[in-house]
C-alpha positions in Angstrom: 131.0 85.6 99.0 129.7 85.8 95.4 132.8 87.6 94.2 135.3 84.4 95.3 133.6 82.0 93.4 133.9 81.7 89.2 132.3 83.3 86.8 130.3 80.1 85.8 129.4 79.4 89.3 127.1 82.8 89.9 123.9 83.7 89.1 123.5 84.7 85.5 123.0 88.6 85.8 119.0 89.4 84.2 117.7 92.2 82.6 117.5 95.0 84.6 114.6 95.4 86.9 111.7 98.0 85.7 108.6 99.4 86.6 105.7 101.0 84.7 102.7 102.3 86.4 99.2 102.5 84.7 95.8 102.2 86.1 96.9 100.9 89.5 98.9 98.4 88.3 102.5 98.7 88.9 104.3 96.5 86.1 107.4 95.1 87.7 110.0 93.0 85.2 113.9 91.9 85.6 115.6 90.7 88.3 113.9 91.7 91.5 117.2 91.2 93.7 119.0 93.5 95.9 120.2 95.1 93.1 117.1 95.7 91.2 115.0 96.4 94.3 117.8 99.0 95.2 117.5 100.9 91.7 113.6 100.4 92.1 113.5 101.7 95.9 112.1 105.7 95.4 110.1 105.0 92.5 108.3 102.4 93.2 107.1 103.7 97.1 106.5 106.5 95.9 103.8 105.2 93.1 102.4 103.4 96.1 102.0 106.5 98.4 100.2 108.1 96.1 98.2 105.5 95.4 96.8 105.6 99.0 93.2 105.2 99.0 92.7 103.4 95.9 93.6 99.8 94.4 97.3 98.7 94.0 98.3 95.8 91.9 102.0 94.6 91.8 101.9 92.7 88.3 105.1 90.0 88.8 104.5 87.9 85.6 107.4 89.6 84.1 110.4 89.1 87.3 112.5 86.8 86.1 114.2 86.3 89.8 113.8 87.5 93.4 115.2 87.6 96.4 115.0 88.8 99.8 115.5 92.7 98.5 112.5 92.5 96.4 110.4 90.7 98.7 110.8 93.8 101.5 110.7 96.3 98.7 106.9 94.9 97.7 105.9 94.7 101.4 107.4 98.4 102.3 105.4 99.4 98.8 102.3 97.7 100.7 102.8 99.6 103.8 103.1 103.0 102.4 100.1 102.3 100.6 97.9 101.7 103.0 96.1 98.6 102.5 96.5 95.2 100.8 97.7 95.4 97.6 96.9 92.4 94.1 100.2 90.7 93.7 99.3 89.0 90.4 101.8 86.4 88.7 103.8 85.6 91.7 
């Protein structure tokens, strides 16, 4: 369990995760881990859905670390969309 071990033995904490949308491209930055993918969760599916029917690019460059979390939260994003989206800078 993370919370037993020292301080200088976890994961540095990023910056937090964010997301801006324009022209399709969803802008993802910070740490794309459970927690960041948590505080992410409505807005992002939610650009997605109504995004349906036109191109969706997930811009990555700017994630400094994912995990797990992230990984389902851009594949449910995906889904709701409706077809494949760009995943550029993974």
């Amino acid at each position: 369990m993370a919370a037993d071990r020292p301080a200088a033995d976890r994961p540095a904490a990023g910056p937090p995760a964010s997301l801006a949308l324009r022209d399709g491209v969803l802008t993802i930055g910070g740490a794309l881990d459970i927690e960041g993918a948590a505080d992410l969760w409505p807005d992002l599916l939610r650009a997605a859905a109504q995004a349906r029917g036109r191109p969706l690019v997930f811009d990555l460059a700017a994630v400094t670390r994912w995990d797990s979390a992230g990984a389902t939260l851009l594949a449910e994003a995906e889904r709701l969309h409706g077809g494949n989206a760009e995943w550029r800078g993974a």
